[in-house]
Structures are given as C-alpha cells and as structure tokens.
N, C-alpha and C positions, 0 to 999 in steps of 0.2 A: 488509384491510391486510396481516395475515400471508402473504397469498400474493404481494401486490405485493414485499415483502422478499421472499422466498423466489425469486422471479423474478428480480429485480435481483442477487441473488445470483450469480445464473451467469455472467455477464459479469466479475467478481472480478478485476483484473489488465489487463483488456482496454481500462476505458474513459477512461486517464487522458488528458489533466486533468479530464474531466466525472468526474461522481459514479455512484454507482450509483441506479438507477434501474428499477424495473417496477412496471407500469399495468393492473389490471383493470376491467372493464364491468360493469354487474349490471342488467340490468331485471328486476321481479318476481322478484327474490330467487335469480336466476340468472344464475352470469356465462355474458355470451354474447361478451366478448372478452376479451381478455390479451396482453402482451407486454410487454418490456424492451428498455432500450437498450442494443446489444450492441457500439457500439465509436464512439469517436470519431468525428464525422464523418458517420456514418450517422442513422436517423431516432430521433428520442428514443424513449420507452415511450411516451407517450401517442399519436403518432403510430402506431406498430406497433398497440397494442391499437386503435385504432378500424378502424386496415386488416386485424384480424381477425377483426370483425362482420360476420357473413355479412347480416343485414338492415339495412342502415344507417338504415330508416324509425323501427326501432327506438331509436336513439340521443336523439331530443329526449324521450324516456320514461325514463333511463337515467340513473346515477348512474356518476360512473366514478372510480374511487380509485386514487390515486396515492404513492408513498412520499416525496417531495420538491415542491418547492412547482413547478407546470408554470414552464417558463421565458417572461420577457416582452421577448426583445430578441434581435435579427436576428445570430447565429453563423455556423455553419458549417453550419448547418438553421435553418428559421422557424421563429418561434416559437410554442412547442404550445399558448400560452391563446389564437392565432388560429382554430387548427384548432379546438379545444372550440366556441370561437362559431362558425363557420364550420358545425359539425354542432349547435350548438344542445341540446350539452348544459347540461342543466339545474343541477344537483348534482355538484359535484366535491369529495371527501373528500380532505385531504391530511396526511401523518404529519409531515415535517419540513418549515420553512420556510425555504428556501435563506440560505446565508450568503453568499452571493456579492454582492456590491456592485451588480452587474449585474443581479440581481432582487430578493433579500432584499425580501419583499413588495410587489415592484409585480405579478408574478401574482397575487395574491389580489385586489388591490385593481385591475389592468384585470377579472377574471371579474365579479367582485360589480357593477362600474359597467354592464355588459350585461347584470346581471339573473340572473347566476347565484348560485346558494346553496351558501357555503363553508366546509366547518369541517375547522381544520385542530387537529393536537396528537394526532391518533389513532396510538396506538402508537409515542408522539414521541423518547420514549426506546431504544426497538428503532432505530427509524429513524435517529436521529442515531448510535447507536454501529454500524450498520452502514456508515453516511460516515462515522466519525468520521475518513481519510485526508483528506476533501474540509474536512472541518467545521476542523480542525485546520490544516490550509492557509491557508484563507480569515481565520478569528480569531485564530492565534498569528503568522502569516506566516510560516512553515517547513515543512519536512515532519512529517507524521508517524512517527515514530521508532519502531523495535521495535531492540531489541538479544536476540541470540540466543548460546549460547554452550552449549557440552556440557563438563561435569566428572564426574571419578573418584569414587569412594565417598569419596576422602580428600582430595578438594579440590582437583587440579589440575587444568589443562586441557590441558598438553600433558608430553611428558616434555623435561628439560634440554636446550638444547641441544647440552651435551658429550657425550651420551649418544647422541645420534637418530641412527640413518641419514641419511646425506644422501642428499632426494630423495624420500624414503619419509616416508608421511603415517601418523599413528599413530592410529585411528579410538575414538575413546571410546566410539558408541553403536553399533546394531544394524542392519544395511542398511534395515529397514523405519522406521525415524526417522529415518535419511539422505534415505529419500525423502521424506517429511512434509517436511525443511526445503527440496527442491527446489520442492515445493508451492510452498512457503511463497513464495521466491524469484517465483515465477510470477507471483505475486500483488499483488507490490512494482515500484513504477517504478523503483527501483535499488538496489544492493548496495554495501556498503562493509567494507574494511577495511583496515590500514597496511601499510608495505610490506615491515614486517618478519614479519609475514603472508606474503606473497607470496615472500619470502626463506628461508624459514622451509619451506612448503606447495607452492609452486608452484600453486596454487590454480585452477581453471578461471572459479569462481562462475557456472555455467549451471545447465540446469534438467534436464539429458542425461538425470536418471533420471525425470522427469517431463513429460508433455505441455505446453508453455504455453511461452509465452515469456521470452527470457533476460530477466534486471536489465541495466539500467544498471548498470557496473563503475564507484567510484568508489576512489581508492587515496589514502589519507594519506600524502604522500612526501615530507616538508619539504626535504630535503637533496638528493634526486632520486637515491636511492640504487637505484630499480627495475632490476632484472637483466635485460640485455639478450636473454638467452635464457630468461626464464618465458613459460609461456602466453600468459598477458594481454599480456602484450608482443609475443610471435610473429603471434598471430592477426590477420585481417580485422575484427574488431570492434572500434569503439570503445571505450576508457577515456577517464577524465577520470582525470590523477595531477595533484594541489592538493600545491604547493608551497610556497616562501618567497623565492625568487631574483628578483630584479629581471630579470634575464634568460631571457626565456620561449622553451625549447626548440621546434623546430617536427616536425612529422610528420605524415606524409600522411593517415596513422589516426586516433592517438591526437590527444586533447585535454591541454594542460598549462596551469593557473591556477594564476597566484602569488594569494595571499592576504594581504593586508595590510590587520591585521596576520593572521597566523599562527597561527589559532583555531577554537575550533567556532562560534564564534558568525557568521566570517565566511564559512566553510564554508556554513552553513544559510541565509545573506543570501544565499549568491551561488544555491544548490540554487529559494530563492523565486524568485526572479527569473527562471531556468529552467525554472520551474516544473517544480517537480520533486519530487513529492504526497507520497512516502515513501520510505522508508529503511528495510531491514533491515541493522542492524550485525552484521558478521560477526568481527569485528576478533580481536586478541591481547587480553590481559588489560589495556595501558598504555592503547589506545584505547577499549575497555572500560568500563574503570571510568573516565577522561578524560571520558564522559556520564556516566554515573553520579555525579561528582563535583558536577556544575557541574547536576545534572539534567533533564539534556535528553534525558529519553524518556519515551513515551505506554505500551511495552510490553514484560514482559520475558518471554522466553521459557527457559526450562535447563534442560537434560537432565542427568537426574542416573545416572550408570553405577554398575554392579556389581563394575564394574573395578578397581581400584588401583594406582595408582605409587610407592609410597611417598615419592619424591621430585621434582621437576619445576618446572612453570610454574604458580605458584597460582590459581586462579577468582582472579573480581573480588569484591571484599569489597562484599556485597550485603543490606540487612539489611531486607528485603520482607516482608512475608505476602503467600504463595500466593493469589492469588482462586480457581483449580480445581487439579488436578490428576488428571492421567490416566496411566495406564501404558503402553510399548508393548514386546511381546514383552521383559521385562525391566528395560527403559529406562521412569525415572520422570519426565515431562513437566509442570512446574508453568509456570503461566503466570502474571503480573504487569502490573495497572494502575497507572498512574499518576496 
C-alpha cells in the first residue's frame, strides 16, 4: 500500500478534480504490475497497473492493491471495479474509501457481490491525508485551503508602503524557498490573493521557477480597483477578479464575479461549484488573517527570515503550534494543520 501512495504521488497537481491514485499487482508475493493515474481523463491506476502485467494469465491468482476505493460509475473512463471482474481478479486491498457521493462504497460492495475478497482501511490514515484536497472537497464542500506567507526575524511581512520602491518586490526569503513555493503553486488547482497584493507586487503567481503547471489566479478585488497595466491583467491567461458591483465588467480573458454577499464564505460556495479542489492563499496580511479569523484553513505554511525591518507590514497574528519544521539554506519553514 506504501508504494501505491508513493506512486499516486507523482501525479501531485495534475489530476484534478479526480483524486490521487496508484494501483499495485502482487502474485506470490511479487509485484508484477503497477501504475497511477496520471491526469484527468486518461485511464485510472487500476487500469494502468493491470495494462502493465506482462502475463495477464497471472491476474485471477493476483491480489491487486489500491490506495482509494476502485470507482463504480461511467466518467470520463469505465469503471475500474468492471475491469477487476472482467480480469477476475480475486482479492483487492484498498487504503481509503472514496467520499465522493458517486461511489462512496458502491465499489466495494459491486467487487464483494462477484465474489471478490475486500479489505479496506490499510494505511487509511496515510491514504486519506494524501487526498486530504479530494476528501476535503467532497465532506466540507469547499476547497482545500493552505495559506502561505514569508516574515522577518521581527514580524513583518512586507516593508511600509511609504517606504517601498515602486514596482520593486522586497524578497523576505532565499531563491531556494522561492522555488519550494513555485512547487508548491504546481501543485494547487489555483492561487489567491487581494488586489492590494497585485498593487502592491505586481505579482505573476506562475510557477516560472519550477516545472509544472501555472494555478488558477484568483484576485480579492471588491471595489475593482485592479491596475490596468499589472501582469495578471496584461497577459493571455485567465483570472477570476471576485467583486461586490452589481454590474459585471466584461473581457475577452479575464473572468469578473460579483459575490453576494461580499465574503469568504461566498467565495468558497462559488470556488465548490467550479469545482475548484484547492487554494493556496498567497494574500497581504488583511486577506490573511480575514481566514484565519473566521478559520477557514486546512494548512499553514511560514517562512520565517533572518532578515529584519524594523518597521513595515506586520505577519498575521497566528497563534498555532508548528506540526514540523525544517530549515532551508537559512530560511526556517514550519508547517500547520488544521
């Protein structure tokens, strides 16, 4: 089961709205297939792993483990508790058990009615916090939320803005933690933050210093105060900017929703609906602590620098214990669950 995560792993970023997912083989205590689902649309794990059985005779002898419950209803691919019956495997191992409405235990229960033998819960806790973007989706009906944010040795996050060059971005941590949060970015169906951010930064929110695909840009901008000559506004790419006007601007690119009313909570109603699995908050301090306030986050992520301001933009007033904490060239990285 460790290696089914391990596998499902690598697809990270790639397969929303599905979950993550990878499927190992074992006859006689050897696996003799493997595979994951590597993108929407294409064939699940369980399909992949049995298309990577060089003896397929071997399969009704075969136990085949999987890290989410196989799915039992006709998508955008068949569904994979047909193929199990179809090859007659016998024994199928499973870590979590989907929360999707659409199977949430009817794979278990069509396998077992043809005579297969099911046990699921194995490594059910690894399993669900590696979906916890999918699991989190399905039972809170929102995204899954990480809020991320870099401060000084002395608590602020950015310097005054009477102070700042205009245009110039003031970097708190170290190019190798820059790239970590591109990762990070990669990773997430979209990015957010307000637009006094944007005003502020000029911000790109892509993933340039890392491989993988951009977020979704989404921009806090009640007033519609976004600057016609930033980035996000210039470029070919989609944004969504979430307003408050009755009067919904139009553009060839970008996307503009009013909100009503004018909140996180309608924000995260409208993000469900679009299905739209997670969120990294990248915000100012007002958007910031605005979740923090009202608690709507799964994960927090802060860089903590060596740096100093003495004066500035202060962190958000965050009063967590750390779950880990790791270092990078200097830059101290604590993460937070919710």
């Amino acid at each position: 089961m460790q290696r089914c995560l391990d596998l499902a792993q690598h697809a990270l970023g790639d397969t929303y709205p599905n979950p993550l997912v990878g499927s190992v083989i074992v006859y006689q205590n050897q696996i003799i297939g493997e595979g994951w689902h590597q993108k929407s649309g294409e064939p699940h794990a369980e399909v992949n792993a049995i298309a990577s059985v060089a003896d397929k005779t071997l399969l009704p002898k075969s136990t085949l483990y999987v890290n989410l419950e196989p799915c039992a209803h006709f998508g955008k691919t068949p569904p994979c508790t047909q193929i199990i019956k179809d090859y007659q495997i016998p024994r199928v191992k499973i870590g979590s058990i989907d929360p999707n409405p659409k199977v949430a235990g009817k794979g278990v229960q069509l396998l077992e009615s043809w005579g297969c033998q099911v046990t699921h819960g194995i490594l059910k806790k690894e399993a669900d916090f590696l979906n916890r973007r999918f699991f989190t989706f399905h039972q809170k009906k929102r995204p899954y939320l990480i809020l991320k944010w870099a401060q000084t040795a002395d608590r602020f996050i950015a310097p005054s803005r009477s102070v700042k060059k205009k245009s110039s971005v003031f970097w708190i941590t170290t190019t190798q933690s820059r790239q970590k949060v591109h990762r990070w970015r990669s990773e997430e169906y979209a990015i957010l933050v307000g637009v006094q951010t944007v005003i502020d930064d000029n911000p790109q929110l892509t993933t340039r210093d890392w491989k993988g695909t951009d977020p979704l840009r989404l921009v806090l901008d009640p007033n519609l105060r976004m600057p016609k000559n930033t980035s996000l506004y210039k470029d070919n790419t989609t944004s969504y900017f979430f307003h408050q006007h009755s009067k919904i601007p139009s553009h060839e690119v970008h996307r503009y929703i009013s909100l009503e009313p004018f909140n996180l909570k309608s924000l995260l109603d409208f993000c469900y609906k679009e299905e739209i699995q997670s969120i990294i908050v990248e915000g100012g301090q007002k958007t910031l602590q605005g979740f923090i306030d009202q608690n709507l986050w799964d994960e927090a992520r802060v860089f903590r620098s060596e740096k100093k301001l003495n004066n500035g933009i202060s962190a958000p007033i965050f009063n967590e214990e750390a779950t880990r904490t790791e270092f990078i060239n200097g830059d101290q990285l604590s993460f937070y669950f919710n």
